[in-house]
Structures are given as structure tokens and as C-alpha cells.
Residue, then its C-alpha position, 0 to 999 in steps of 0.5 A: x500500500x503506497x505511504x501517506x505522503x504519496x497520496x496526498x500532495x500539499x504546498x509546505x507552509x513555513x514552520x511545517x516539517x515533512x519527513x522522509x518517505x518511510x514504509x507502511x512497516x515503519x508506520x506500524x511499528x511508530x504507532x504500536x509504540x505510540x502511548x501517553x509518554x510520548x505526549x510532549x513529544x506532539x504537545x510542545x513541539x516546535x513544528x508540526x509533523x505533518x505525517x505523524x498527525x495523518x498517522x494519528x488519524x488514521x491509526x484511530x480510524x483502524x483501532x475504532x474498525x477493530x472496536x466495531x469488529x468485536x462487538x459484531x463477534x459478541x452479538x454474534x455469540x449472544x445470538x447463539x445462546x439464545x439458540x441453546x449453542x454454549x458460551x465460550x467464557x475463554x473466547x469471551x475473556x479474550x474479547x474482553x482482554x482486547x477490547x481493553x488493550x484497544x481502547x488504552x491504545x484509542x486513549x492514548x492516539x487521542x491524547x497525543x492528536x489533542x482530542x482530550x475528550x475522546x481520549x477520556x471517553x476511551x480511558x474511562x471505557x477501559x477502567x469499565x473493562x477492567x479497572x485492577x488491570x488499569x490501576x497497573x497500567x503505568x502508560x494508562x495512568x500518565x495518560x487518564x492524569x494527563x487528561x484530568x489536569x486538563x479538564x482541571x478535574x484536579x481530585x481525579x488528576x491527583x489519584x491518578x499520578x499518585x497511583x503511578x508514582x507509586x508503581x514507578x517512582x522513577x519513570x522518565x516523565x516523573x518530573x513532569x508528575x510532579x509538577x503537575x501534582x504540585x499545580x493541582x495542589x495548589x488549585x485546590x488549596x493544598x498548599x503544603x503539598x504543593x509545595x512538596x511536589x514541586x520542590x521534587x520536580x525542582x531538585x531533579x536534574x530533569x528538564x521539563x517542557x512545561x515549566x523551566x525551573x525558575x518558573x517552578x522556583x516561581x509556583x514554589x514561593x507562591x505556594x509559601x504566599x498563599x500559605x501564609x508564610x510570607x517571610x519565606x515567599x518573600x525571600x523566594x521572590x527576592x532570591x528569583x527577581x535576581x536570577x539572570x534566566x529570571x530577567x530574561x523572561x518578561x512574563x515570569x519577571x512581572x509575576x515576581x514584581x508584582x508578588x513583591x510587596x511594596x513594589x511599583x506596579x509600573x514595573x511589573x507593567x512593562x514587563x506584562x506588555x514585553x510578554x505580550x509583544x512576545x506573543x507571551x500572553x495568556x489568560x493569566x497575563x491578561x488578568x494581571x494587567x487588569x490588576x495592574x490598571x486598577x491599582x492605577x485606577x484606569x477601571x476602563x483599561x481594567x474592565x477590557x483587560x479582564x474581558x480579553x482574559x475571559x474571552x481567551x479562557x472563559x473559565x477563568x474564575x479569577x479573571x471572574x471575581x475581579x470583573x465583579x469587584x470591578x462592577x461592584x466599586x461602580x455600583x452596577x450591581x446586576x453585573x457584578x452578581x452575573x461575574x461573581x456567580x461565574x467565578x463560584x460556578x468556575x471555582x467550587x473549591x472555595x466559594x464561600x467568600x463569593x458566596x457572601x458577597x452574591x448573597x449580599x447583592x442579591x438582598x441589596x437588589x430584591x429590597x431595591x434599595x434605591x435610597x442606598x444607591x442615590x446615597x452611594x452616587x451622591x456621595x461619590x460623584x466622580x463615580x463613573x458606570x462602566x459599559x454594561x457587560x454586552x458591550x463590553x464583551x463586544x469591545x474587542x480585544x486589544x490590537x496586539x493581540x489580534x495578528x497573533x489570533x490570526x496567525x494562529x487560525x491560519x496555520x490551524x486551517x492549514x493543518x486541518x485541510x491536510x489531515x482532511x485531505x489525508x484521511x480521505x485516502x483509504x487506511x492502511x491495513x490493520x496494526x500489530x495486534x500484540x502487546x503494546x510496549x508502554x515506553x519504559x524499558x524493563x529494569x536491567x541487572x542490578x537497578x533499583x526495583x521501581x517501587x518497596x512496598x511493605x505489602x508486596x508478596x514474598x517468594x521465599x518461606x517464613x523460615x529463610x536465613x539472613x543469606x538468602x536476599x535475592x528477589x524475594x518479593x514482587x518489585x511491581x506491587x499495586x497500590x493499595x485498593x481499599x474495598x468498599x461495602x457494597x450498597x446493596x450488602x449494607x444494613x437497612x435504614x431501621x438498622x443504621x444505629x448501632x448499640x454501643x458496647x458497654x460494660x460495667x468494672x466495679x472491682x480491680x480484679x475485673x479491670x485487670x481481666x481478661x475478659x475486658x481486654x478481649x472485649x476491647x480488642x473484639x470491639x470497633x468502638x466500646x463505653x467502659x463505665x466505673x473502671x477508674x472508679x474501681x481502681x481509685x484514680x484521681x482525675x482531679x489531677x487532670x483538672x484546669x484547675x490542678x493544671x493551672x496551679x502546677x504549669x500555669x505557662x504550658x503551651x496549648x493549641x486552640x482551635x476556634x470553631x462554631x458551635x452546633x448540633x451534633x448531627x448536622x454541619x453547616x457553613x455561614x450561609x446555613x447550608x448543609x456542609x462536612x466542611x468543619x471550620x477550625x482555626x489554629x492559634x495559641x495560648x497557655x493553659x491559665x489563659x485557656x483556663x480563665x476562658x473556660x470557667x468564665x464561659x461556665x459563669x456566663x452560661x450560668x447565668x445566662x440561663x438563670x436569667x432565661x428562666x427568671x424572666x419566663x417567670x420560674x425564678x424558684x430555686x428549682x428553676x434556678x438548679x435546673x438552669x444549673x445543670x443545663x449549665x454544667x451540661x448534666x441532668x437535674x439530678x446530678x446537680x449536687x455533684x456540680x458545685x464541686x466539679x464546677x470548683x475544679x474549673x475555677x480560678x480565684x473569684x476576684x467578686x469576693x472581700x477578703x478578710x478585713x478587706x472593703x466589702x464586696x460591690x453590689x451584685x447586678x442582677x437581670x440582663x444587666x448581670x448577663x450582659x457583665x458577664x459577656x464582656x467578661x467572656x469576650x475578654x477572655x476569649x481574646x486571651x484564649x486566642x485565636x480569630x474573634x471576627x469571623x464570617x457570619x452569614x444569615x444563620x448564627x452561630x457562637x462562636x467556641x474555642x477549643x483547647x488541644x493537643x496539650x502533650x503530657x509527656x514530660x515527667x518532671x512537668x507531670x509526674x503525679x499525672x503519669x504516675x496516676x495513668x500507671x493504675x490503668x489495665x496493662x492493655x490500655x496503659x500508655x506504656x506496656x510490654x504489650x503494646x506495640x508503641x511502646x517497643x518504638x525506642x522513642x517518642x512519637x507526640x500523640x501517638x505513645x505520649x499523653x494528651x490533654x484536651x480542655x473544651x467548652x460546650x460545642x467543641x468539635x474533634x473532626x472525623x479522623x481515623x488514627x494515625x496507622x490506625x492504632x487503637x486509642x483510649x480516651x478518659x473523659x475528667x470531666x464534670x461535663x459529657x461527651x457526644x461520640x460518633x463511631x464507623x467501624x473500620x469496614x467503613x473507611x473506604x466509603x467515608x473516604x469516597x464521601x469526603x472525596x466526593x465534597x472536596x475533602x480529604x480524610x487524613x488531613x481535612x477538617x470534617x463533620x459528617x452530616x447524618x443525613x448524608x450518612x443514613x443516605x448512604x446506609x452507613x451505621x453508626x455507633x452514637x453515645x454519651x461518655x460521661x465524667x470517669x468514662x473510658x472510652x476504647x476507640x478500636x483500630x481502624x474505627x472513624x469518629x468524631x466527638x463534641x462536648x455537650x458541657x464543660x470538661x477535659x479529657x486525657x488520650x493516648x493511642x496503644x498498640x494491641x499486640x494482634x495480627x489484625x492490628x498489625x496488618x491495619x497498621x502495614x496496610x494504612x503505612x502504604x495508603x498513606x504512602x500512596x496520598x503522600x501523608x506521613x506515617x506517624x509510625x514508621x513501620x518498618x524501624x517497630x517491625x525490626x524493634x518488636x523482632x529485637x524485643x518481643x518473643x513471639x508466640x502467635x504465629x499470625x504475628x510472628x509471620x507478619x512481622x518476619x515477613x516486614x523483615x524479609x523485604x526491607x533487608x532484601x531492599x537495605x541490601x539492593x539500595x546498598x549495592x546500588x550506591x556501591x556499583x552505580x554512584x561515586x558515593x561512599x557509605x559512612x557507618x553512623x551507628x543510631x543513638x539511644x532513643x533518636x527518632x525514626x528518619x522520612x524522606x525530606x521531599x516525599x515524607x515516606x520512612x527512610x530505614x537505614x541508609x540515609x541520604x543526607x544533604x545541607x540546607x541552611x546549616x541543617x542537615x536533611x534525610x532523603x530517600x534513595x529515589x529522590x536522591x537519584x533525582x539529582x545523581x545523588x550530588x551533593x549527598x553523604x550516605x550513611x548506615x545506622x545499622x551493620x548488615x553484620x547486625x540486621x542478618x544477626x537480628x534476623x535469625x534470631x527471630x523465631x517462633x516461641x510455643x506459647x506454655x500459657x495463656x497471654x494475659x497483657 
């Protein structure tokens, strides 16, 4: 068959290059090999080739001919089951097989054409086939991410990279991944991630097509600006205006110019037009200058730049919002509501700003406030209207723009009229039909395996020696897959609430049982009533008042919140939301403390006096308003005096002996409004923002007092030493906990912490780090609402919270329970009250709110189970796969626990060998790796007593004994070997904590114990 170029003749235009004659076999053999890595290779081209493009064509052409083939085949088939003719399921597998091959191949064709939505269409088709298949498919992968950051389906985009670094960690286009992963970050507001990202692509010594590398350095400072690290953006901003490649680059240099504060905007002006006279311009460049027009106050100039931002990307939500601000300063009220409802509909990540100010015009136009509005002209006469948005969109857009736009359409044309004369032609004959080659060659002897996993299956027994190291676990481990419970397999409506499991302790000898730890480790979530009680433990230690006697400075963590119900969520406009507003800040505990109580008082008396003006002023009423107060019922009232004392500090009200009296007590609303002020006083000490957003529905507003770390004996010696009377399995620190066999401390996770709360205070949704059990104890005098999923139900939860632009492991939420009875998810919901433990099993999500005044004290603990164990691995690779730092670090407490347990459980002992197996494999090929393939040497660097567990700088994942160390700022950070890689491991000394001598000594020693009784912790 005669090739492509000999059919169709056409006038060469500038810029297009033809290339030789080529055979049809060449042809088939470029487009098997044809996937998504090949993208850049057509997407940032400096001409157009045209034969390529026709092949392209074509090659979809010939692929939808198969397509079309197969289904006849399957009708074919389905038309003789009906006559009684048996189903070949091996012919069927095998049409299903191909199908899925050819539709990738049609992903990819039409990735690299540029039809992005044909190519979604073919991916999607393909993960509908056979989606395990896919999620190991790494040229799959690049090609469906690639297409989600273009539709700026960035939840998606960011799944999909994840999942192929995770296969492959070292692919050719990683730096491009990253890049992207780090822009997608950041349009979602992830800041810290973003950053992250695109400090990996920065370091490697790659080049990408997409961004140069100051532009990177540029997205980098950005990130640090939007975080709110200003010092840092502003020295990134300061260190990039002075680089040469820098000056060089108009566009990139008014960016800087005008992220520097305090800067001329006429100079990042200049720049802004050299860019577009270099036919530099984008969207984005557009809306800056627009920017830049209103700081100089040319509106007019400003509302055309936004309109040509617009018209080259009618979905820019920035360009948007500042049309509407525009509209807005001049009054013109109905236009500025049309923008601002298209940047909300362009930007749904973060509408509540917007969604203000719409709600606000919006009651400004329906009371058609006209008086308002002559006021506001009157009052700034010089105030002109700007053109209506019909015509202003109708202006044009500048002349410098326009012959570029021209040029543009006219070498489309050109192209388009020869793919158009091409594939009138008739195609050529079928390609291979065998595998497809995905573009990454096969690792050679001695590489690096693409990815560790602790999760991989091993090839060799349980009972292998130190010795035998060779490959011995999959090197292409998929990711992690967190079943979801069918919808149809989960429980009905009127089964939905779950019945807490309680049990009662009134003797020492059944807190010290068996029996109550095996009930704990069998259960998702359990209540446990009278146990401190029963073994006499002061709480009393744990009180704002003991607390503020002892260290009154301590740090604390405040969190300020709204207050609502327990059952529902919902943002400043009174609309149903997961998303939980909690913002950091800090203080002490005697200013936390006097927060607290002064809450409690004003409480107080804000419901005596309620019922006094109702009429009901008896003592009764009074009492009751009392223990509505203390968050307790009536008839505990008598108990809350005295707990109500350990919130307390000194009432400043009452006269001293021999001192002046006391003032007159006000009463009435005069007594309520004193005490207000009093609040607000010291809720200013509290810390923490007093003015936030408050839109048509109110909300009080709550502080919150967390994460106050208890482990420093000398500080809280009697505090610790009361914790010791707790059961061996729930203590802080035991033989029997695995936490404990860390060898050092992990805040939060094998150390104390201590949480002051007022009514309303919301612990959001969260599953513990690794996924390890954790007890609570509730001091008290006020209660606690909980809420409990078992583990079973995480994935669905998770997919939830996706769903709602949320993220599990590091967002703030507060599931509605109406979304969670939709979605028929049980839940266990009850009351923990003053001396109550709670006992939070692995894996268990949940969420807490404080019904009265109360501290609690938590700690998580490590039950020494199988089931715990492979919890804990399995959450080590998920947190791996969504680039969040495991707490634990799995790998370190697997050698740990070999060193200091002698195991009797097989489960366990084959979990924990297991672990063993691959990370000496990989110590060992990492170590061989550097020997054979860098100039580094490896430095011995023996690990001291009680030195924390090392994660990688850049991807945060736990970096077991070879460390890649390198300077920054006279510190010295850990890298992975991968990351290390990157950057051809210049710069970086490589050191080993633990001798091979001794990890194969510690390996065999580790075996099976037979159990001579039974385990009681």
C-alpha cells in the first residue's frame, strides 16, 4: 500500500516539517509504540509533523474498525445462546482482554492528536473493562492524569499520578508528575503539598517542557504566599527577581514584581506588555494587567483587560471575581452578581467568600434599595458606570493581540485541510495486534526495583536465613485498593444505629481481666463505665484547675470553631456542609483556663436569667438552669458545685478578710450582659480569630483547647504516675503494646494528651494515625457526644469526603447524618460521661463534641494482634500512596518488636518476619546500588539511644537505614534513595545506622516461641 505522503500532495507552509518517505512497516511499528509518554513529544513541539498527525488519524480510524469488529463477534455469540449453542467464557475473556488493550491504545492516539475528550471517553471505557488491570497500567495512568489536569478535574488528576508514582517512582516523565501534582495542589488549596511536589520536580536534574525551573522556583514561593508564610515567599521572590534566566523572561519577571510587596506596579507593567509583544500572553497575563490598571485606577483599561482574559479562557474564575469587584466599586450591581456567580460556578473549591458577597447583592437588589444607591452616587460623584457587560464583551480585544489570533487560525486551517485531505485516502491495513510496549524499558541487572512496598508478596518461606536476599518479593506491587461495602450488602435504614458496647468494672480484679481486654480488642468502638472508679484514680489531677496551679505557662493549641448540633454541619450561609471550620492559634493553659470557667459563669447565668424572666425564678428553676449549665441532668446537680470548683480560678467578686466589702451584685440582663464582656475578654486571651464570617444563620462562636502533650515527667509526674493504675492493655506504656517497643517518642501517638473544651467543641472525623487503637478518659464534670464507623467503613467515608472536596487524613470534617443514613452507613452514637473510658478500636472513624464543660486525657496503644498489625502495614502504604506521613514508621517497630518481643502467635510472628524479609532484601539492593552505580561512599553512623525514626525530606515516606543526607541552611536533611537519584545523588553523604553484620544477626534470631500459657497483657 503506497505511504501517506504519496497520496496526498500539499504546498509546505513555513514552520511545517515533512519527513522522509518511510514504509507502511515503519508506520506500524511508530504507532504500536505510540502511548501517553510520548505526549510532549506532539504537545510542545516546535513544528508540526505533518505525517505523524495523518498517522494519528488514521491509526484511530483502524483501532475504532477493530472496536466495531468485536462487538459484531459478541452479538454474534449472544445470538447463539439464545439458540441453546454454549458460551465460550475463554473466547469471551479474550474479547474482553482486547477490547481493553484497544481502547488504552484509542486513549492514548487521542491524547497525543489533542482530542482530550475522546481520549477520556476511551480511558474511562477501559477502567469499565477492567479497572485492577488499569490501576497497573503505568502508560494508562500518565495518560487518564494527563487528561484530568486538563479538564482541571484536579481530585481525579491527583489519584491518578499518585497511583503511578507509586508503581514507578522513577519513570522518565516523573518530573513532569510532579509538577503537575504540585499545580493541582495548589488549585485546590493544598498548599503544603504543593509545595512538596514541586520542590521534587525542582531538585531533579530533569528538564521539563512545561515549566523551566525558575518558573517552578516561581509556583514554589507562591505556594509559601498563599500559605501564609510570607517571610519565606518573600525571600523566594527576592532570591528569583535576581536570577539572570529570571530577567530574561518578561512574563515570569512581572509575576515576581508584582508578588513583591511594596513594589511599583509600573514595573511589573512593562514587563506584562514585553510578554505580550512576545506573543507571551495568556489568560493569566491578561488578568494581571487588569490588576495592574486598577491599582492605577484606569477601571476602563481594567474592565477590557479582564474581558480579553475571559474571552481567551472563559473559565477563568479569577479573571471572574475581579470583573465583579470591578462592577461592584461602580455600583452596577446586576453585573457584578452575573461575574461573581461565574467565578463560584468556575471555582467550587472555595466559594464561600463569593458566596457572601452574591448573597449580599442579591438582598441589596430584591429590597431595591434605591435610597442606598442615590446615597452611594451622591456621595461619590466622580463615580463613573462602566459599559454594561454586552458591550463590553463586544469591545474587542486589544490590537496586539489580534495578528497573533490570526496567525494562529491560519496555520490551524492549514493543518486541518491536510489531515482532511489525508484521511480521505483509504487506511492502511490493520496494526500489530500484540502487546503494546508502554515506553519504559524493563529494569536491567542490578537497578533499583521501581517501587518497596511493605505489602508486596514474598517468594521465599517464613523460615529463610539472613543469606538468602535475592528477589524475594514482587518489585511491581499495586497500590493499595481499599474495598468498599457494597450498597446493596449494607444494613437497612431501621438498622443504621448501632448499640454501643458497654460494660460495667466495679472491682480491680475485673479491670485487670481478661475478659475486658478481649472485649476491647473484639470491639470497633466500646463505653467502659466505673473502671477508674474501681481502681481509685484521681482525675482531679487532670483538672484546669490542678493544671493551672502546677504549669500555669504550658503551651496549648486552640482551635476556634462554631458551635452546633451534633448531627448536622453547616457553613455561614446555613447550608448543609462536612466542611468543619477550625482555626489554629495559641495560648497557655491559665489563659485557656480563665476562658473556660468564665464561659461556665456566663452560661450560668445566662440561663438563670432565661428562666427568671419566663417567670420560674424558684430555686428549682434556678438548679435546673444549673445543670443545663454544667451540661448534666437535674439530678446530678449536687455533684456540680464541686466539679464546677475544679474549673475555677480565684473569684476576684469576693472581700477578703478585713478587706472593703464586696460591690453590689447586678442582677437581670444587666448581670448577663457583665458577664459577656467578661467572656469576650477572655476569649481574646484564649486566642485565636474573634471576627469571623457570619452569614444569615448564627452561630457562637467556641474555642477549643488541644493537643496539650503530657509527656514530660518532671512537668507531670503525679499525672503519669496516676495513668500507671490503668489495665496493662490500655496503659500508655506496656510490654504489650506495640508503641511502646518504638525506642522513642512519637507526640500523640505513645505520649499523653490533654484536651480542655467548652460546650460545642468539635474533634473532626479522623481515623488514627496507622490506625492504632486509642483510649480516651473523659475528667470531666461535663459529657461527651461520640460518633463511631467501624473500620469496614473507611473506604466509603473516604469516597464521601472525596466526593465534597475533602480529604480524610488531613481535612477538617463533620459528617452530616443525613448524608450518612443516605448512604446506609451505621453508626455507633453515645454519651461518655465524667470517669468514662472510652476504647476507640483500630481502624474505627469518629468524631466527638462536648455537650458541657470538661477535659479529657488520650493516648493511642498498640494491641499486640495480627489484625492490628496488618491495619497498621496496610494504612503505612495508603498513606504512602496520598503522600501523608506515617506517624509510625513501620518498618524501624517491625525490626524493634523482632529485637524485643518473643513471639508466640504465629499470625504475628509471620507478619512481622515477613516486614523483615523485604526491607533487608531492599537495605541490601539500595546498598549495592550506591556501591556499583554512584561515586558515593557509605559512612557507618551507628543510631543513638532513643533518636527518632528518619522520612524522606521531599516525599515524607520512612527512610530505614541508609540515609541520604544533604545541607540546607546549616541543617542537615534525610532523603530517600529515589529522590536522591533525582539529582545523581550530588551533593549527598550516605550513611548506615545499622551493620548488615547486625540486621542478618537480628534476623535469625527471630523465631517462633510455643506459647506454655495463656497471654494475659
Amino acid at each position: 500500500m503506497t505511504d501517506v505522503k504519496t497520496m496526498v500532495e500539499i504546498k509546505k507552509e513555513p514552520g511545517i516539517q515533512e519527513k522522509p518517505k518511510e514504509n507502511e512497516k515503519d508506520n506500524e511499528e511508530k504507532i504500536s509504540s505510540w502511548t501517553s509518554f510520548h505526549y510532549n513529544q506532539f504537545a510542545h513541539a516546535p513544528t508540526l509533523e505533518l505525517n505523524d498527525r495523518a498517522l494519528l488519524y488514521k491509526a484511530r480510524k483502524n483501532y475504532e474498525v477493530k472496536l466495531e469488529g468485536i462487538c459484531r463477534s459478541k452479538v454474534q455469540d449472544a445470538t447463539k445462546a439464545k439458540t441453546g449453542i454454549p458460551k465460550d467464557e475463554e473466547s469471551e475473556n479474550d474479547r474482553k482482554a482486547e477490547m481493553f488493550e484497544i481502547y488504552v491504545k484509542l486513549g492514548h492516539i487521542n491524547l497525543l492528536a489533542m482530542d482530550h475528550a475522546k481520549a477520556m471517553f476511551a480511558y474511562q471505557r477501559a477502567i469499565k473493562l477492567d479497572n485492577d488491570k488499569f490501576r497497573a497500567h503505568k502508560a494508562g495512568l500518565y495518560g487518564v492524569g494527563l487528561v484530568y489536569f486538563h479538564f482541571k478535574a484536579y481530585p481525579a488528576c491527583i489519584e491518578a499520578f499518585n497511583h503511578l508514582l507509586y508503581l514507578d517512582s522513577d519513570l522518565e516523565v516523573s518530573q513532569e508528575i510532579q509538577v503537575r501534582l504540585g499545580i493541582a495542589q495548589k488549585n485546590i488549596g493544598n498548599f503544603e503539598k504543593a509545595a512538596k511536589h514541586l520542590t521534587s520536580a525542582f531538585d531533579d536534574l530533569r528538564n521539563t517542557p512545561l515549566f523551566s525551573k525558575p518558573e517552578i522556583k516561581f509556583h514554589i514561593a507562591h505556594c509559601f504566599d498563599a500559605a501564609g508564610d510570607l517571610k519565606t515567599a518573600f525571600e523566594e521572590y527576592r532570591s528569583l527577581k535576581e536570577d539572570p534566566a529570571v530577567q530574561k523572561d518578561p512574563k515570569l519577571l512581572a509575576n515576581v514584581c508584582r508578588a513583591l510587596e511594596g513594589q511599583n506596579p509600573h514595573d511589573a507593567f512593562v514587563n506584562y506588555r514585553h510578554a505580550i509583544d512576545k506573543n507571551e500572553h495568556d489568560a493569566d497575563t491578561w488578568c494581571s494587567i487588569g490588576v495592574l490598571y486598577q491599582l492605577q485606577n484606569q477601571d476602563t483599561d481594567a474592565l477590557q483587560a479582564f474581558i480579553c482574559a475571559i474571552q481567551l479562557s472563559q473559565t477563568h474564575n479569577q479573571a471572574w471575581a475581579c470583573l465583579g469587584k470591578l462592577y461592584e466599586n461602580h455600583f452596577q450591581y446586576k453585573e457584578a452578581l452575573y461575574c461573581y456567580k461565574k467565578a463560584v460556578h468556575h471555582k467550587s473549591s472555595h466559594p464561600e467568600p463569593l458566596k457572601r458577597r452574591i448573597q449580599l447583592i442579591q438582598k441589596t437588589l430584591l429590597d431595591n434599595a434605591t435610597a442606598f444607591l442615590r446615597a452611594k452616587q451622591t456621595t461619590f460623584k466622580n463615580v463613573e458606570p462602566l459599559p454594561l457587560l454586552e458591550k463590553a464583551w463586544h469591545l474587542g480585544i486589544p490590537a496586539e493581540l489580534r495578528p497573533h489570533q490570526r496567525e494562529f487560525i491560519k496555520d490551524n486551517n492549514a493543518i486541518d485541510n491536510f489531515l482532511a485531505q489525508a484521511l480521505e485516502e483509504p487506511s492502511t491495513s490493520c496494526f500489530n495486534e500484540g502487546e503494546h510496549e508502554e515506553g519504559i524499558s524493563q529494569l536491567q541487572g542490578g537497578e533499583l526495583p521501581p517501587n518497596f512496598s511493605l505489602l508486596a508478596p514474598i517468594y521465599v518461606p517464613i523460615t529463610i536465613t539472613a543469606k538468602n536476599y535475592n528477589p524475594i518479593f514482587e518489585e511491581n506491587c499495586s497500590p493499595p485498593k481499599p474495598e468498599v461495602v457494597p450498597l446493596k450488602q449494607r444494613p437497612g435504614v431501621e438498622k443504621l444505629a448501632l448499640k454501643t458496647p458497654l460494660i460495667k468494672v466495679e472491682k480491680p480484679s475485673e479491670a485487670n481481666s481478661v475478659e475486658l481486654q478481649n472485649f476491647c480488642y473484639q470491639s470497633p468502638i466500646a463505653l467502659i463505665r466505673g473502671l477508674t472508679s474501681a481502681l481509685k484514680m484521681d482525675l482531679s489531677l487532670f483538672s484546669t484547675k490542678s493544671l493551672i496551679e502546677t504549669q500555669p505557662d504550658y503551651p496549648v493549641e486552640v482551635r476556634t470553631q462554631y458551635r452546633m448540633p451534633g448531627d448536622i454541619n453547616v457553613d455561614q450561609l446555613g447550608q448543609a456542609s462536612w466542611n468543619c471550620y477550625s482555626a489554629k492559634s495559641h495560648t497557655t493553659v491559665s489563659r485557656y483556663g480563665s476562658y473556660q470557667a468564665e464561659s461556665f459563669r456566663h452560661s450560668l447565668k445566662e440561663e438563670t436569667e432565661r428562666l427568671k424572666a419566663a417567670g420560674t425564678g424558684s430555686k428549682y428553676a434556678i438548679a435546673a438552669a444549673q445543670a443545663a449549665a454544667a451540661g448534666m441532668p437535674l439530678g446530678t446537680i449536687a455533684t456540680t458545685a464541686p466539679a464546677a470548683s475544679l474549673l475555677s480560678i480565684s473569684n476576684s467578686g469576693k472581700s477578703e478578710p478585713n478587706g472593703p466589702p464586696t460591690k453590689r451584685r447586678r442582677t437581670g440582663q444587666a448581670a448577663v450582659n457583665a458577664s459577656g464582656d467578661k467572656l469576650a475578654a477572655a476569649a481574646v486571651l484564649a486566642g485565636g480569630p474573634d471576627d469571623l464570617p457570619v452569614g444569615q444563620m448564627p452561630m457562637r462562636i467556641v474555642k477549643f483547647g488541644t493537643n496539650v502533650d503530657l509527656s514530660d515527667e518532671n512537668k507531670f509526674p503525679l499525672q503519669l504516675r496516676e495513668l500507671n493504675k490503668m489495665p496493662a492493655f490500655c496503659r500508655n506504656s506496656a510490654t504489650c503494646n506495640f508503641l511502646s517497643h518504638l525506642g522513642h517518642t512519637v507526640l500523640g501517638m505513645n505520649t499523653v494528651q490533654l484536651y480542655m473544651k467548652v460546650p460545642g467543641c468539635r474533634t473532626p472525623g479522623h481515623l488514627e494515625n496507622n490506625c492504632f487503637a486509642s483510649v480516651n478518659i473523659n475528667i470531666g464534670p461535663g459529657e461527651c457526644e461520640w460518633f463511631g464507623v467501624d473500620y469496614e467503613y473507611w473506604p466509603v467515608i473516604d469516597k464521601m469526603c472525596k466526593d465534597r472536596g475533602l480529604d480524610l487524613m488531613k481535612g477538617s470534617w463533620w459528617p452530616n447524618f443525613e448524608d450518612l443514613v443516605r448512604a446506609r452507613v451505621p453508626v455507633y452514637r453515645f454519651t461518655q460521661k465524667a470517669g468514662d473510658l472510652v476504647w476507640v478500636g483500630g481502624g474505627c472513624v469518629h468524631w466527638v463534641q462536648s455537650i458541657g464543660w470538661c477535659n479529657n486525657v488520650a493516648w493511642n496503644v498498640g494491641p499486640m494482634t495480627a489484625e492490628q498489625l496488618k491495619m497498621s502495614l496496610y494504612s503505612h502504604e495508603w498513606n504512602k500512596l496520598t503522600n501523608y506521613r506515617s506517624l509510625v514508621p513501620m518498618q524501624h517497630l517491625c525490626w524493634q518488636l523482632a529485637q524485643n518481643v518473643r513471639f508466640s502467635d504465629q499470625k504475628i510472628f509471620n507478619v512481622v518476619k515477613s516486614v523483615m524479609i523485604r526491607s533487608l532484601a531492599y537495605c541490601k539492593m539500595v546498598h549495592d546500588y550506591v556501591l556499583t552505580k554512584t561515586k558515593s561512599q557509605i559512612k557507618f553512623q551507628p543510631r543513638i539511644k532513643g533518636e527518632a525514626a528518619h522520612y524522606c525530606h521531599t516525599c515524607d515516606i520512612e527512610v530505614f537505614n541508609l540515609l541520604f543526607v544533604k545541607e540546607f541552611h546549616n541543617k542537615f536533611k534525610v532523603f530517600c534513595v529515589q529522590c536522591a537519584k533525582k539529582a545523581n545523588f550530588e551533593e549527598y553523604v550516605v550513611l548506615q545506622q545499622i551493620t548488615f553484620e547486625d540486621l542478618s544477626d537480628i534476623f535469625d534470631r527471630f523465631q517462633l516461641h510455643p506459647a506454655k500459657t495463656p497471654l494475659l497483657c
